[in-house]
Residue, then its C-alpha position, 0 to 999 in steps of 0.5 A: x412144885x408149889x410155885x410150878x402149881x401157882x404159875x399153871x394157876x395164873x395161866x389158866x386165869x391169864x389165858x387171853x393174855x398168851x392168846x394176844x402175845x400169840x396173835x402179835x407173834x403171828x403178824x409178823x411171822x406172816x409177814x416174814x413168811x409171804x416173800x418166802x412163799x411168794x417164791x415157792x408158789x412161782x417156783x413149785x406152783x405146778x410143778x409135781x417137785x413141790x409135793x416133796x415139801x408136803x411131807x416136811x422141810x426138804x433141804x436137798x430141795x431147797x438147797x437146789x432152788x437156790x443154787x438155779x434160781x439166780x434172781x434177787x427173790x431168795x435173796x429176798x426170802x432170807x432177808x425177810x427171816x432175818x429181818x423178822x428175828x431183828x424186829x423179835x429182838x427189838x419187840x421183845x422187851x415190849x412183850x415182855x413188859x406188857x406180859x409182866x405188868x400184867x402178870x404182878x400188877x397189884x391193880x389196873x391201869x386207870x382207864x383215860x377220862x373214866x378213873x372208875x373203869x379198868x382198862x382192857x387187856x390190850x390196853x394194859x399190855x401196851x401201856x406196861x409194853x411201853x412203860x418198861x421197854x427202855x427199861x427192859x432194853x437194857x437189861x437185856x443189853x447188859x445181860x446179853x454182853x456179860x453173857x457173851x463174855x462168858x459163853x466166848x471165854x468158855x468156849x474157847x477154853x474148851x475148844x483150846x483143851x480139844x485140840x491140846x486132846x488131838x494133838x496128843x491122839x486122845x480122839x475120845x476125850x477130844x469128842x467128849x471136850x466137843x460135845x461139853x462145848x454145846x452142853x456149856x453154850x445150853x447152860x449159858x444161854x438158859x442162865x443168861x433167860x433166867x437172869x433176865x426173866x428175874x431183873x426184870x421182874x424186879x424192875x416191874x415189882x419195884x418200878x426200878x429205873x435202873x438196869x445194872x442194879x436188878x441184873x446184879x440182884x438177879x444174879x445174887x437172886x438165884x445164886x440163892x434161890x438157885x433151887x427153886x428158879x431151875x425147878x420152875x424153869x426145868x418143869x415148864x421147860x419139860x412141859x414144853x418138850x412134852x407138848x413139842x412131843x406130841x404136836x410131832x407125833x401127831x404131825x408126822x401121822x398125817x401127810x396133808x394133800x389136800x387144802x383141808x388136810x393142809x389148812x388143818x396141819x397149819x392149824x394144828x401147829x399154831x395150837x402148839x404155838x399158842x401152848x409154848x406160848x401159854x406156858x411161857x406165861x405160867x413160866x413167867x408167873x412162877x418165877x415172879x411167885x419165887x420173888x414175891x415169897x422170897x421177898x414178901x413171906x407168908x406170915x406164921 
């Protein structure tokens, strides 16, 4: 809990630094969102169906949209949503660089023509962005494959022990080997973000060029260490469940009709945001807390 504790320390100092990475997210969320909206607002501007989605996302709704609108706009709307998870995947190590430089940097970047005055936040965080992005790139390149491997190769021997199961009418443990399918997918997935999360912190600690090398020690890293990473991620994890909890709590009570109520619901939601966002930070800082005693222990 130490570490949990010394992450929550660091995002409450780093504050401004999740407010920024917030802010990047949310360009090109609205960016991706305006086709989409474009279309609903010709759609559904005047007709009395678009209140349906002021209680929630209707998919009976959307689902009949796309099946009579047979112009190139929703094709348009999705193309927009995949383009944004593309152009994510392609900032994510950016974001993490200028995250994790900022985080464990022992001192500042020196500011251009003024070695006596550090540089602002953003400046950092684009310099450390780009300082680390190729380096980054790669590990998650590397790590994203062996995952795959992985993921396939279990999967696929779940799935050939279910139908083993059907075939001789155990309709119980078939479920039971189905639903183990998800439950081995999650784990992977989350395994693969540790691994990820520790290379790279790594990397920014010992300004490592490599990729395959902190990947390697990532993973004999927690193998050893297992305890004290899974304890970090599943407590913030739990924290972010908590705080998803309460923004739809808090959501489902009110039905926004009005502009007030509605700018107020989109305000609510960007502040749930900003807090996955800000813990993801402590996230981050608590496991490069595990590295750095791990590696530099307190003296006696």
């Amino acid at each position: 809990m130490s570490d949990v504790r010394r992450g929550l320390a660091q995002a409450r100092v780093h504050w401004r630094l999740a407010l920024l990475v917030w802010a990047l997210f949310l360009v090109l969320a609205a960016m991706a969102a305006l086709p989409a909206w474009r279309w609903l607002d010709q759609l559904l501007g005047v007709a009395p169906e678009g209140d349906r989605l002021l209680e929630g996302l209707n998919l009976a709704l959307l689902r009949e949209l796309f099946q009579y609108d047979r112009s190139l706009t929703p094709a348009i709307a999705l193309g927009s949503i995949w383009t944004l998870a593309i152009v994510a995947l392609l900032v994510n190590p950016f974001v993490a660089g200028g995250t994790l430089g900022v985080l464990l940097s022992h001192a500042p970047l020196e500011a251009r023509g003024d070695p006596t005055r550090a540089p602002g936040l953003t400046r950092q965080f684009v310099a450390h962005g780009m300082q680390f992005y190729w380096r980054f790139s790669r590990v998650l390149i590397v790590t994203g494959a062996i995952a795959l491997l992985v993921g396939v190769s279990l999967v696929t021997l779940l799935s050939g022990l279910a139908e083993e199961l059907r075939a001789r009418g155990l309709e119980r443990p078939t479920l039971w080997v189905r639903d183990l399918r998800i439950l081995v997918a999650l784990v992977v997935i989350l395994l693969t973000s540790l691994i990820v999360d520790l290379a790279r912190i790594r990397i920014v600690r010992e300004d490592d060029p490599r990729a395959w090398q902190p990947v390697r020690e990532a993973i004999a890293f927690l193998r050893h260490r297992a305890r004290a990473c899974l304890g970090v991620t599943v407590a913030f994890l739990a924290l972010m469940a908590a705080a998803a909890l309460i923004y739809a709590l808090v959501a489902s009570l009110v039905t926004p009709r009005s502009w007030v109520a509605i700018v107020l619901a989109i305000a609510w939601q960007q502040a749930f945001a900003w807090t996955r966002t800000w813990l993801r930070v402590g996230m981050l800082a608590g496991l490069g807390s595990v590295v750095t005693l791990a590696r530099d222990p307190r003296p006696v």
